[in-house]
C-alpha positions as CSV (number, residue, x, y, z in Angstrom):
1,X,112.6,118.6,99.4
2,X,110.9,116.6,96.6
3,X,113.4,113.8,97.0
4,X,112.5,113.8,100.6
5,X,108.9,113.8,100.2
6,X,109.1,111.1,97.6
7,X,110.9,108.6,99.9
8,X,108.8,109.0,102.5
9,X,105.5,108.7,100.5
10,X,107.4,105.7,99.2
11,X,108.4,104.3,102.6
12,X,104.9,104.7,103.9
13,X,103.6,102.6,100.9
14,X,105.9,99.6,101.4
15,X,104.9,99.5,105.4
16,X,101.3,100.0,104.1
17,X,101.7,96.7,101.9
18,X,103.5,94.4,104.2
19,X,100.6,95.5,107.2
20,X,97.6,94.7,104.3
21,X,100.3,90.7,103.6
């Protein structure tokens, strides 16, 4: 479940930084 938490944490980040470009 850590894995899965990770990515999503990590997914949510990245479309984060592309709305802020």
């Amino acid at each position: 479940m850590t894995n899965i938490s990770g990515e999503l944490i990590l997914k949510a980040s990245m479309n984060l930084q592309l709305k802020a470009c």
